[in-house]
N, CA, C and O atoms as a DFTB+ gen file, in Angstrom:
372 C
 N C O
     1  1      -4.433      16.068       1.122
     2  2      -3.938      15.423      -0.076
     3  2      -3.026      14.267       0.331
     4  3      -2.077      14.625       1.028
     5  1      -3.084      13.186       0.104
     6  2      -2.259      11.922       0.191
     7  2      -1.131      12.003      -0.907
     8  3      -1.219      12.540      -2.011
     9  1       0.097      11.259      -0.278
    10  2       1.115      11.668      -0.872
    11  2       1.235      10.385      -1.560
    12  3       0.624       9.387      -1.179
    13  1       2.006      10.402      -2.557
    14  2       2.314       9.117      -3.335
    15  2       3.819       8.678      -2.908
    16  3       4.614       9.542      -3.278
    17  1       4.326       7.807      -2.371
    18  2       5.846       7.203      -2.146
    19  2       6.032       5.913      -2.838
    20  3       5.278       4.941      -2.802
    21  1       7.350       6.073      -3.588
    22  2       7.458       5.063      -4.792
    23  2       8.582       4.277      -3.875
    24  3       9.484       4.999      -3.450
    25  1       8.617       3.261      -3.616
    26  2       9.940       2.418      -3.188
    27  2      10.536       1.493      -3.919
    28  3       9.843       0.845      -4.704
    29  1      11.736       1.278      -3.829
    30  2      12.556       0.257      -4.606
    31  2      12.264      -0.879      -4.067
    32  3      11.661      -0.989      -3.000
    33  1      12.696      -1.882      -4.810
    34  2      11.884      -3.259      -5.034
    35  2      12.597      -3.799      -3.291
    36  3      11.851      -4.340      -2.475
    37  1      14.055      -3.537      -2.989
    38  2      14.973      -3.993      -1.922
    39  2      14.040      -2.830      -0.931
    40  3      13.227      -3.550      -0.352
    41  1      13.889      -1.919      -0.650
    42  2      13.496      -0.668      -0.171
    43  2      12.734      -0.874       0.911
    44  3      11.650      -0.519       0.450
    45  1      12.475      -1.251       2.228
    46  2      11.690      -1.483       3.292
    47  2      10.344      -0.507       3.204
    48  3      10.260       0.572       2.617
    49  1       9.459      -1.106       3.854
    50  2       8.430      -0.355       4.446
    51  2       8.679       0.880       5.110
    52  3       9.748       1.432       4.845
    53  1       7.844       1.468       5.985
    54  2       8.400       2.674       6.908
    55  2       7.995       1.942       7.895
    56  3       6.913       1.358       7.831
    57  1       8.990       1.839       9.219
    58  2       8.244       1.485      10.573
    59  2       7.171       2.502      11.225
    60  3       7.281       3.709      11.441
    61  1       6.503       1.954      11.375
    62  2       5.539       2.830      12.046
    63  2       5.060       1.796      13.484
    64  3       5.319       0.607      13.667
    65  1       4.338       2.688      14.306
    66  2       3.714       2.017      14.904
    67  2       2.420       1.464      15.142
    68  3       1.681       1.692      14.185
    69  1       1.875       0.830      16.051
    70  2       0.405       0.120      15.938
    71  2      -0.738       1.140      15.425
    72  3      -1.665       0.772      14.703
    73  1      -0.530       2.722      15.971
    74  2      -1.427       3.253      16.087
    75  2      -1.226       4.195      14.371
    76  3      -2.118       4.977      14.042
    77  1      -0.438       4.057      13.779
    78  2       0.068       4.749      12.917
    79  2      -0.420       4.112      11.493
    80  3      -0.097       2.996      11.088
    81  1      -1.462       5.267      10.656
    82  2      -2.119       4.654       9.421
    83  2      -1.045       4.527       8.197
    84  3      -0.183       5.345       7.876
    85  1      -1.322       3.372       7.657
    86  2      -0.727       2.663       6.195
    87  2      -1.168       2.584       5.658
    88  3      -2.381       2.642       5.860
    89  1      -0.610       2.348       4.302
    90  2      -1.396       2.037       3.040
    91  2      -0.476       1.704       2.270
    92  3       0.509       2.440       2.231
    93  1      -0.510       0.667       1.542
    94  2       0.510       0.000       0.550
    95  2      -0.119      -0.589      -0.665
    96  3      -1.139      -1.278      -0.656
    97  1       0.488      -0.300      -1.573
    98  2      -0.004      -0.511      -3.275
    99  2       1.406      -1.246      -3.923
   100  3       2.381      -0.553      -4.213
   101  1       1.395      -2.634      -4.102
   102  2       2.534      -3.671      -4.631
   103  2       1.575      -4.191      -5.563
   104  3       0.353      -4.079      -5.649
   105  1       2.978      -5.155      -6.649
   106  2       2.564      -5.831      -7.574
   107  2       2.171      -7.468      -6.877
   108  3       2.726      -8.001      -5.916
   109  1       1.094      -7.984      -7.679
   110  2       0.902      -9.216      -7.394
   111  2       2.251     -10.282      -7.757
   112  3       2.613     -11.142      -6.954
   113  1       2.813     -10.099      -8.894
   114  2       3.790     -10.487      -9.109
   115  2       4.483      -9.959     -10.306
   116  3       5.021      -8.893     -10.008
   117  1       4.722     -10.347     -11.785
   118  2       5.653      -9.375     -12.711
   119  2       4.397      -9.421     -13.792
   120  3       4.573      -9.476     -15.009
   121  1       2.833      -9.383     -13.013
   122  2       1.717      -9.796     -14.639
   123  2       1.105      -8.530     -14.658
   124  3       0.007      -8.496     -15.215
   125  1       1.821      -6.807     -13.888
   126  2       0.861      -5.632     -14.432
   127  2      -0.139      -5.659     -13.365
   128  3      -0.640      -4.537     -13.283
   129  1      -0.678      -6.532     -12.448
   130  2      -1.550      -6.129     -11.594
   131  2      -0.827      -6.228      -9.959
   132  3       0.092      -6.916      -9.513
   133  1      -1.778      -5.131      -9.309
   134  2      -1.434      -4.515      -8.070
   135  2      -2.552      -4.407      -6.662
   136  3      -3.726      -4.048      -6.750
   137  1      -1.994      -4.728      -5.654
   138  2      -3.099      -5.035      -4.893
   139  2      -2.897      -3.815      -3.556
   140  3      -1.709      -3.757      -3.238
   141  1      -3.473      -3.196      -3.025
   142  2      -3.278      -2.434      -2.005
   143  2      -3.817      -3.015      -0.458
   144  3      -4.525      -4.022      -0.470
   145  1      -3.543      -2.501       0.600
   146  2      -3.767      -3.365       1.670
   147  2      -3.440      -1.884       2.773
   148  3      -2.705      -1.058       2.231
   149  1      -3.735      -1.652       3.668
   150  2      -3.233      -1.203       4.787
   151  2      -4.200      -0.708       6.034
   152  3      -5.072      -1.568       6.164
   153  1      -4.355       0.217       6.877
   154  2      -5.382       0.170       8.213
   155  2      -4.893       1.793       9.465
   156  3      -3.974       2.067      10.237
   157  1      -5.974       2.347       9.057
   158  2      -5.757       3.025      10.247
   159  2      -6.762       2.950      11.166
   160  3      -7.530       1.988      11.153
   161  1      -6.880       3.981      12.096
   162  2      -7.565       4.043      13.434
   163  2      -8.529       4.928      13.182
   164  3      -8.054       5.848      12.516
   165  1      -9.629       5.075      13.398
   166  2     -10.838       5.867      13.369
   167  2     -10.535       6.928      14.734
   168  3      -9.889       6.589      15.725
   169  1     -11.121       8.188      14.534
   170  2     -10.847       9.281      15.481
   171  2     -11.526       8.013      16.757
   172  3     -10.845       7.859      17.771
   173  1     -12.357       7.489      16.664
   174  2     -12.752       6.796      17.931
   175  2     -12.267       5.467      19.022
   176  3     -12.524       4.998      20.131
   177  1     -11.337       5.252      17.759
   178  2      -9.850       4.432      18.337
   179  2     -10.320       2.939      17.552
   180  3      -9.571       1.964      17.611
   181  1     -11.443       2.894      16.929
   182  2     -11.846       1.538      16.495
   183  2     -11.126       1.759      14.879
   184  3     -11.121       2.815      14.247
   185  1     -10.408       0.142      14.348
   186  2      -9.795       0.019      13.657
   187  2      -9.916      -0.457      12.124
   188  3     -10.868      -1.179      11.830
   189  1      -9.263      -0.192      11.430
   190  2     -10.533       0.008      10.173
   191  2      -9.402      -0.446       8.694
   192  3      -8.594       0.343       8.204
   193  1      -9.618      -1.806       8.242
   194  2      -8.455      -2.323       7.723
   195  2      -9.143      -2.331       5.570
   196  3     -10.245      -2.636       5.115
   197  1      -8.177      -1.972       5.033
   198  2      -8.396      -1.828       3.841
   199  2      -7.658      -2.985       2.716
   200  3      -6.504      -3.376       2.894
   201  1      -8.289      -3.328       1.855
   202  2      -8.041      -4.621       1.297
   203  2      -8.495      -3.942      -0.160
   204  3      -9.406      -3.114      -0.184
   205  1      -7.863      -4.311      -1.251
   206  2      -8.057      -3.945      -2.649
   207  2      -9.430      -4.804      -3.005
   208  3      -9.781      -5.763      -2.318
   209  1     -10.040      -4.418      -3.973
   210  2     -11.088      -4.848      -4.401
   211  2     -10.260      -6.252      -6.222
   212  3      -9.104      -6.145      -6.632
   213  1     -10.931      -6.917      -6.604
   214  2     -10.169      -7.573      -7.620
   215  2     -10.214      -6.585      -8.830
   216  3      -9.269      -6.452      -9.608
   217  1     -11.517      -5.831      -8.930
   218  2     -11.431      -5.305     -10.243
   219  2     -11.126      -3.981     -10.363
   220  3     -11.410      -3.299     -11.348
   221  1     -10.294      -3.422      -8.944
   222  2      -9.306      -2.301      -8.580
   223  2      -7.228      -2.507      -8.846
   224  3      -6.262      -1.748      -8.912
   225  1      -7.538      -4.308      -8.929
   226  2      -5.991      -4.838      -9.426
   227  2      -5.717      -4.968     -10.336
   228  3      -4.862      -5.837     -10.506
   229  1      -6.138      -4.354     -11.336
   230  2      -5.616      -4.880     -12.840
   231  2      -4.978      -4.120     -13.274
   232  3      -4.540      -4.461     -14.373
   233  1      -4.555      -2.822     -12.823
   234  2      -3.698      -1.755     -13.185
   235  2      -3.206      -0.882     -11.833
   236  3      -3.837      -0.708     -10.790
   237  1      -1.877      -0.394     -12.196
   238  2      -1.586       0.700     -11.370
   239  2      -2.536       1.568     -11.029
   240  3      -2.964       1.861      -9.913
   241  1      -2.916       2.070     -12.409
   242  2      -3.754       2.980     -12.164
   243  2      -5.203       2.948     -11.148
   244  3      -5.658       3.779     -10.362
   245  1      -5.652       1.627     -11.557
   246  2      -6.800       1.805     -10.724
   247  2      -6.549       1.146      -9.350
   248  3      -7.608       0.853      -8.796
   249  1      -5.528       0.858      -8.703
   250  2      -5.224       0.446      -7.853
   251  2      -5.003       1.477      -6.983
   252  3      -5.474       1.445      -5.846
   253  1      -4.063       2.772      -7.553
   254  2      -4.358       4.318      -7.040
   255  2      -5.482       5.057      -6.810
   256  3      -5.936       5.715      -5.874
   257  1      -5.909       4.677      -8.275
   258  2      -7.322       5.797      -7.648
   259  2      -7.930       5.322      -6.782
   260  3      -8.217       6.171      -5.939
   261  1      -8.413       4.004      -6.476
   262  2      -9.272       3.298      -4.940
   263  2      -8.511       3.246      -3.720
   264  3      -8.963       3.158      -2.578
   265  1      -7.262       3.311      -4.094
   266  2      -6.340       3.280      -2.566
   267  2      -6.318       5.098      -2.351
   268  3      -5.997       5.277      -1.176
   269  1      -6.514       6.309      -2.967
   270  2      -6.673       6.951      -2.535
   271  2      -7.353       7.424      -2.216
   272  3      -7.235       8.010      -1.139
   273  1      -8.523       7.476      -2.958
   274  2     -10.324       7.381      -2.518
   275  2     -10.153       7.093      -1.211
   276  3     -10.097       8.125      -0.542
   277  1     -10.013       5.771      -0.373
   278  2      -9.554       5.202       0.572
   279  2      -9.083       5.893       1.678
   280  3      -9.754       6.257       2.643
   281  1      -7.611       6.094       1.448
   282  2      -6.610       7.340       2.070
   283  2      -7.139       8.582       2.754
   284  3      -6.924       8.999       3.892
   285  1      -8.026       9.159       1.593
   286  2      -8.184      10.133       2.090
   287  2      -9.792      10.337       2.814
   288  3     -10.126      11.486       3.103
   289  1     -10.468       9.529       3.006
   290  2     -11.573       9.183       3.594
   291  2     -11.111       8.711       4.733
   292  3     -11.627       9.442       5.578
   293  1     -10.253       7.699       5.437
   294  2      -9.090       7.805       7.003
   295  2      -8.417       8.240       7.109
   296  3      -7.767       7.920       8.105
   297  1      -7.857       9.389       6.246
   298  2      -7.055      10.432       6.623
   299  2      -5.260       9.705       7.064
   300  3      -4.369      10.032       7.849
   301  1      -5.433       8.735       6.164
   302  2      -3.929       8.363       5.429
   303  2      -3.392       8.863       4.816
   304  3      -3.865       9.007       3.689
   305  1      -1.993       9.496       5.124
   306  2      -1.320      11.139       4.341
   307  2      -0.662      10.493       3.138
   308  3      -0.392      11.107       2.106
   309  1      -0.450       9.350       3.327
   310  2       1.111       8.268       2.525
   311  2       0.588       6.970       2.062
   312  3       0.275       6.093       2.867
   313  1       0.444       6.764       0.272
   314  2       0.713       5.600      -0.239
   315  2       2.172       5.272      -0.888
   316  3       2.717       5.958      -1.753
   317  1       2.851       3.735      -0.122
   318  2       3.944       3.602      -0.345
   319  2       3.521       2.671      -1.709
   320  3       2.751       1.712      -1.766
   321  1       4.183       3.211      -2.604
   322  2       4.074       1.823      -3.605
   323  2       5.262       0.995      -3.984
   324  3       6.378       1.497      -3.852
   325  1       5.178       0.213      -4.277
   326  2       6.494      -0.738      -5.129
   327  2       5.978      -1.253      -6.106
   328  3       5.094      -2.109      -6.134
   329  1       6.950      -0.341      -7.635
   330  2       6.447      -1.105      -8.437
   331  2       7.015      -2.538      -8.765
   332  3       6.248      -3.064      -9.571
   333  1       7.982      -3.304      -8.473
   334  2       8.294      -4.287      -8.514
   335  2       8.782      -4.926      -7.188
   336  3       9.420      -4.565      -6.199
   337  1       7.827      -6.697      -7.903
   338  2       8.149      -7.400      -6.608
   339  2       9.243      -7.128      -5.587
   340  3      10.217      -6.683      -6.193
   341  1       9.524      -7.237      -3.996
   342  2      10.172      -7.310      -3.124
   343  2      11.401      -8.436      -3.931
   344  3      11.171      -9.453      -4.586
   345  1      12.557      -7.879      -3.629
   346  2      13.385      -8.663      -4.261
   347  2      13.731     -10.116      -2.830
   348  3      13.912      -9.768      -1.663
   349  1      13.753     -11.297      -3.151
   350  2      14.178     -11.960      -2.548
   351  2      15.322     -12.293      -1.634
   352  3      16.349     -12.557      -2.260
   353  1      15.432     -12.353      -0.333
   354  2      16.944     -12.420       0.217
   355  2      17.828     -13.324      -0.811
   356  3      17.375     -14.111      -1.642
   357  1      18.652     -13.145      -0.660
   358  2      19.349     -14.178      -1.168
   359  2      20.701     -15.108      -0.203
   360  3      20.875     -14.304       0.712
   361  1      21.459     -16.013       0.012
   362  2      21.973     -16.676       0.560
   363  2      23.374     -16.373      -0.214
   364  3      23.378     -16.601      -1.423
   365  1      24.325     -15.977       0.269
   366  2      25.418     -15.657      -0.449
   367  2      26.456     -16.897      -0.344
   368  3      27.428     -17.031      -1.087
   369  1      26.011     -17.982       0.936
   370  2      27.363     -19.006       1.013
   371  2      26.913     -20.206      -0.388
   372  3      27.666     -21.139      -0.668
């Protein structure tokens, strides 16, 4: 079963390393649609990268159900999501 992880908009990724499978589900920007992206390793060491489909972005929802479809076919335990954009650094001087 793939787990669902919700992160705050400031909230980093998880470091992982090269060999270590991802999966990430963000907003395109503040218009309701969401794009997923991430890549693991095949038991045979060859590498295997996942990209949202367009008519999988138009909702949370279906942005989940294909990123886990996904997940759990490479045996990706963890979708991190953010529901809102990465907040921008900001320059405090």
């Amino acid at each position: 079963m793939v787990e669902i992880v919700y992160l705050e908009p400031h909230e980093p990724y998880p470091a992982g390393g090269e060999d270590d499978p991802w999966l990430y589900v963000e907003p395109f920007e503040d218009d309701g649609k969401f794009y997923g992206t991430g890549g693991p390793h095949k038991p045979t060491g060859e590498w295997v990268g996942y990209r949202s489909l367009a008519e999988n972005d138009v909702s949370l929802d279906k942005a989940l159900t294909a990123a886990k479809a996904w997940a759990e076919k490479y045996g990706v335990p963890a979708i991190h999501v953010r529901l809102k954009p990465e907040l921008e650094a900001t320059d405090s001087n």
